[in-house]
C-alpha positions in Angstrom: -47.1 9.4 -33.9 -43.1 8.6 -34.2 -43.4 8.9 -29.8 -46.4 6.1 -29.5 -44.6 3.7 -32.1 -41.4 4.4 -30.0 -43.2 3.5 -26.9 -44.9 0.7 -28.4 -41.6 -0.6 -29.4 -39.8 -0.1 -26.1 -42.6 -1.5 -24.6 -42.7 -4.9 -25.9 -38.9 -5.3 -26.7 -38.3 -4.6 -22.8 -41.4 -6.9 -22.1 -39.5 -9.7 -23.8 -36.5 -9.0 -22.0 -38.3 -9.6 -18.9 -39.6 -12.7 -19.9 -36.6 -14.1 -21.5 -34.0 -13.4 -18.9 -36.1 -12.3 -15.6 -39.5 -14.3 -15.2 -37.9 -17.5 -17.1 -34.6 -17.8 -15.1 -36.7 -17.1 -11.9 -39.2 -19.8 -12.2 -36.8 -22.5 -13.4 -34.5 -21.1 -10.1 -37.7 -21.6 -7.8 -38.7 -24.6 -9.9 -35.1 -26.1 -9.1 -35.0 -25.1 -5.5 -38.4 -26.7 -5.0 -37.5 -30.0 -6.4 -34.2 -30.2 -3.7 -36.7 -29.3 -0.8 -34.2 -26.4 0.0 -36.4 -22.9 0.8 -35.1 -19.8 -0.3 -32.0 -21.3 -1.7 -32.4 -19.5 -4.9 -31.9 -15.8 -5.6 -35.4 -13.7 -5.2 -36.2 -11.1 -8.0 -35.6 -7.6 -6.6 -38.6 -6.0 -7.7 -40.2 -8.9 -5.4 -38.5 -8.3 -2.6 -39.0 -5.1 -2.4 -42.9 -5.8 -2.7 -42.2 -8.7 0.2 -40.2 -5.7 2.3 -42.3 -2.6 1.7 -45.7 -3.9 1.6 -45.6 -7.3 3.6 -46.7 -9.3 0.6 -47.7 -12.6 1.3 -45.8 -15.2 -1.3 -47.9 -18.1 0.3 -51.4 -17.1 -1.3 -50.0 -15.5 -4.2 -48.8 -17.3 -7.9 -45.3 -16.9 -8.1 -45.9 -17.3 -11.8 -48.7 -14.5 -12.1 -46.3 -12.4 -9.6 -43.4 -12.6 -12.6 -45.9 -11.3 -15.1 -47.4 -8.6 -13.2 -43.5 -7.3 -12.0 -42.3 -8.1 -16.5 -45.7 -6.0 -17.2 -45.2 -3.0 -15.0 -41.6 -2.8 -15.2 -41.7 -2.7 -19.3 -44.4 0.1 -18.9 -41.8 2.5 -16.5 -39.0 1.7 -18.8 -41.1 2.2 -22.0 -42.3 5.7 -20.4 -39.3 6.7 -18.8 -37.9 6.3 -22.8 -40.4 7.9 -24.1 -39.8 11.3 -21.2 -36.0 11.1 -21.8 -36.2 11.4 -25.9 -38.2 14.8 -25.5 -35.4 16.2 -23.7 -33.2 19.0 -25.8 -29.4 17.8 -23.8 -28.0 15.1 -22.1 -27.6 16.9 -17.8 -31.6 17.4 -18.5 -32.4 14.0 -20.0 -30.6 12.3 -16.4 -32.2 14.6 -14.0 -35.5 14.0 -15.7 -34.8 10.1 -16.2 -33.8 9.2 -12.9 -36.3 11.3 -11.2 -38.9 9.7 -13.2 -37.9 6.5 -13.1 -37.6 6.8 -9.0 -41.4 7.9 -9.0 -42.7 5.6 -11.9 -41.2 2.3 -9.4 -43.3 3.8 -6.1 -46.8 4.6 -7.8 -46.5 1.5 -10.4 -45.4 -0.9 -7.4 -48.0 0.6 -5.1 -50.5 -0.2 -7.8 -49.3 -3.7 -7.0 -49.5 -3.3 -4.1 -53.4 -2.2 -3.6 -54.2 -5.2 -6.5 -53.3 -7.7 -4.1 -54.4 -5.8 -1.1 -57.9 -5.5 -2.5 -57.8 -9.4 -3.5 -56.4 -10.1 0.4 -53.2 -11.5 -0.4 -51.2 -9.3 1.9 -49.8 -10.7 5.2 -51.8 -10.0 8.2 -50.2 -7.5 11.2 
């Protein structure tokens, strides 16, 4: 029971992060760059560029706004998990081999999830 309220916790405490200092600061950047007419002047969010670079995500047809949520909700979930794994871990070398790794192979299968949402509702950039 203590593990679920712990993720629970994690979960919506890192969610709020996100939105507070990730998917705020990001739209009012965009928001700002959009009103000078300057493109791509401001800083992209990693997690989005690595969705842009790896699976040719097209930002055109997608929300930039709905984008931020679906990175703040999926990121919050790997960190509340990858929490969750470390705290069962009896010493510290085990609780970073175990960490990192999962955390490496939380951010491929979560961001291919992503990836196949907006595959299946065509927003990906033709080849």
């Amino acid at each position: 029971m203590e593990e679920l309220l712990l993720f629970l916790l994690t979960y919506i405490l890192t969610f709020i992060f996100y939105q507070i200092f990730v998917v705020r600061r990001a739209k009012k950047e965009r928001d700002s760059s959009n009103k000078k007419k300057k493109k791509k002047e401001y800083k992209e969010v990693l997690e989005i560029s690595y969705l842009v670079y790896r699976y040719h995500i097209d930002l055109d047809k997608i929300s930039y706004s709905q984008l931020l949520q679906i990175i703040a909700l999926v990121s919050s979930f790997d960190i509340a998990v990858v929490v969750s794994v470390i705290l069962l871990m009896p010493n510290l070398l085990l609780e970073l081999l175990v960490g990192i790794s999962t955390m490496v192979l939380l951010i491929i299968i979560s961001y291919h999830f992503v990836y196949l949402f907006y595959k299946k509702k065509g927003m990906i950039k033709d080849e």
